[in-house]
VEXDREN-2710 file (C-alpha; in Angstrom, 1 decimal):
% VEXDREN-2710
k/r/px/py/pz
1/UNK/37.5/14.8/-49.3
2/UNK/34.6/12.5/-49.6
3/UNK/36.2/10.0/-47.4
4/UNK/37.4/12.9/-44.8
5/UNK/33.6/14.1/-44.8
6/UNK/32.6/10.5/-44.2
7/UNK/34.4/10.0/-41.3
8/UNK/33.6/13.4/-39.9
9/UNK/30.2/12.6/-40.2
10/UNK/30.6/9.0/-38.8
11/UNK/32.7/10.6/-35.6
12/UNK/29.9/12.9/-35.0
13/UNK/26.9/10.0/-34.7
14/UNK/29.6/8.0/-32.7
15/UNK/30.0/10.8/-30.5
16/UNK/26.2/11.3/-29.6
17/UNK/25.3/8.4/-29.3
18/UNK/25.0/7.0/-25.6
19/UNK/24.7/3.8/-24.2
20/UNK/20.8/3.3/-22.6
21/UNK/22.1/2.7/-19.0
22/UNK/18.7/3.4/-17.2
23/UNK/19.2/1.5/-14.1
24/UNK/16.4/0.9/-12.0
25/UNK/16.7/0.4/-8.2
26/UNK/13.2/-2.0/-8.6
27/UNK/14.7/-3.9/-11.4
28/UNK/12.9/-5.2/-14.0
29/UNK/9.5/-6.4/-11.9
30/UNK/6.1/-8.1/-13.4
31/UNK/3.3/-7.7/-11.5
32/UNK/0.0/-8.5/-12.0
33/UNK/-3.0/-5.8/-12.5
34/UNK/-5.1/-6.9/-9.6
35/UNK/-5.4/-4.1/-7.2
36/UNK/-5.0/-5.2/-3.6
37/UNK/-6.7/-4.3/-0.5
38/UNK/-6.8/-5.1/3.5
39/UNK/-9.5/-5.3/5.6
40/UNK/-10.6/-5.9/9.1
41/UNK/-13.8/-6.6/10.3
42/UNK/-15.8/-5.1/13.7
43/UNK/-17.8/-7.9/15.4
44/UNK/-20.3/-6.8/18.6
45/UNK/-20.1/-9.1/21.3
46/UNK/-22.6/-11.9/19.7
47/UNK/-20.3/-11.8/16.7
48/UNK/-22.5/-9.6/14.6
49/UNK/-21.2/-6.9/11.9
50/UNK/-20.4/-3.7/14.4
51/UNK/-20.7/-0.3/13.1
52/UNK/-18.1/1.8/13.5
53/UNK/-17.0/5.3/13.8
54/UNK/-13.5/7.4/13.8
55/UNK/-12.0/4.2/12.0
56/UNK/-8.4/5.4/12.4
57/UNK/-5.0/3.4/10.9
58/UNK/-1.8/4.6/11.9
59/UNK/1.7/3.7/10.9
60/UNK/3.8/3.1/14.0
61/UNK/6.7/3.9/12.4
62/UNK/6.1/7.0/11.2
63/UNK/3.3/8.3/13.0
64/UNK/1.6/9.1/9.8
65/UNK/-2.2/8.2/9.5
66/UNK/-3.2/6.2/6.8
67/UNK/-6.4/5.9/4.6
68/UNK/-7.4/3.5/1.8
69/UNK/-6.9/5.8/-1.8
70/UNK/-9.8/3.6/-3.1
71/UNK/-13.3/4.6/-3.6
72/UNK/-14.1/0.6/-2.9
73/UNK/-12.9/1.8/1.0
74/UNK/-16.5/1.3/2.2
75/UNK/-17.9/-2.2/2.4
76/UNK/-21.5/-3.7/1.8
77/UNK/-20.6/-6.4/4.4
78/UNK/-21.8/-4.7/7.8
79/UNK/-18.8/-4.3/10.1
80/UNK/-16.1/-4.9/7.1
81/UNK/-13.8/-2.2/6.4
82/UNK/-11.3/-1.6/4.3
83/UNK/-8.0/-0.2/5.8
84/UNK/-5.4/0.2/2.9
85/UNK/-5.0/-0.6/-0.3
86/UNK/-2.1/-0.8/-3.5
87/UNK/-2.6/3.1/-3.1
88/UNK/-1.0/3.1/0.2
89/UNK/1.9/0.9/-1.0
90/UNK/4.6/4.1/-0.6
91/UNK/4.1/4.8/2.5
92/UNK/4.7/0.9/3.9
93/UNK/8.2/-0.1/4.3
94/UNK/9.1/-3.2/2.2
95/UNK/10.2/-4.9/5.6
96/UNK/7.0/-4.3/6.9
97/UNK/5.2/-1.8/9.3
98/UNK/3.1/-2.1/12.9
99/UNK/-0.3/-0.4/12.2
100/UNK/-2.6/0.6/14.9
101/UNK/-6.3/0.4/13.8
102/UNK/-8.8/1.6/16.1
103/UNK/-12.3/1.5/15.9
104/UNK/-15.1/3.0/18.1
105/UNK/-18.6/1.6/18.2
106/UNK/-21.2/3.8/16.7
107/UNK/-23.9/1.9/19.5
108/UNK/-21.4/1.6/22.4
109/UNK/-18.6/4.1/21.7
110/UNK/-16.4/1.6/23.2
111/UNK/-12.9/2.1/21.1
112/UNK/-11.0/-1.0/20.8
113/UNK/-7.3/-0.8/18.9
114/UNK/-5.5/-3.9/16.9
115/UNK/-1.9/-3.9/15.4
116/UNK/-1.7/-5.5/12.1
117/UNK/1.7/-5.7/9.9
118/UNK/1.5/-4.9/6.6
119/UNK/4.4/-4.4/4.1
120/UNK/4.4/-2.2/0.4
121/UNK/7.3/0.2/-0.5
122/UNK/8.4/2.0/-3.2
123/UNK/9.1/-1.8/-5.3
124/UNK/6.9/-3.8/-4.1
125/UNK/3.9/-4.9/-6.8
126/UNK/1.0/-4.9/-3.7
127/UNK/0.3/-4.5/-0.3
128/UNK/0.5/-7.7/2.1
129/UNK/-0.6/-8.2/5.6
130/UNK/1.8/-9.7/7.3
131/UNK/0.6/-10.8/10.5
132/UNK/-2.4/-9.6/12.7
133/UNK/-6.0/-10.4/13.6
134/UNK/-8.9/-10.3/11.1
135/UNK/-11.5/-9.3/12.9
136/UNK/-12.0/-7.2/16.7
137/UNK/-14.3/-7.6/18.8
138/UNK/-16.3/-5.3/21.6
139/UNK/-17.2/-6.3/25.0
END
């Protein structure tokens, strides 16, 4: 009876237990704790930090407008601004997405638009510029 009992009991645990098959599409990834961020800068036409106003980024792909999730999204550098960040990783493509930036002049209101790539996703450790200017300039 004992021995019955024992492998009654021993069934039992066999039975619930279940193999830790927790697969992850993102595999197993190490990524360091530094937070990213991209930024553009707005030069007037003697190369001087512009100010700007309506700063707007937009994804190309999806149409969707983007904003850095930081609170480090305003810069003390006159005429740098930052334009995403590791927030805005999920909303990037890991391929890479066209971004539109557009920036008006707070002195001229001239607007003047860039396209920058940038890549994230839903795996990727950062955000990464691709390709794309650093810094626009007004007439």
């Amino acid at each position: 009876m004992k021995k019955l009992m024992l492998l009654l009991i021993m069934g039992i645990a066999l039975l619930n237990c279940k193999k830790n098959k927790s697969t992850s599409e993102c595999e197993n990834k190490v990524c360091t704790e530094e937070f990213a961020m991209l930024g553009i800068k707005f030069v007037e036409n003697k190369g001087a930090g512009a100010e700007i106003k309506d700063l707007n980024v937009v994804n190309q792909r999806t149409g969707e407008k983007l904003y850095a999730k930081s609170s480090a999204s305003t810069s003390t550098v006159k005429g740098f601004y930052i334009v995403l960040d590791d927030g805005n990783k999920s909303q990037l493509s890991e391929s890479g997405d066209d971004l539109k930036i557009t920036g008006t002049s707070a002195t001229t209101n001239q607007a003047k638009s860039v396209i920058i790539k940038a890549s994230g996703g839903k795996c990727a450790c950062h955000i990464k510029k691709i390709t794309g200017p650093e810094q626009v300039a007004f007439d």
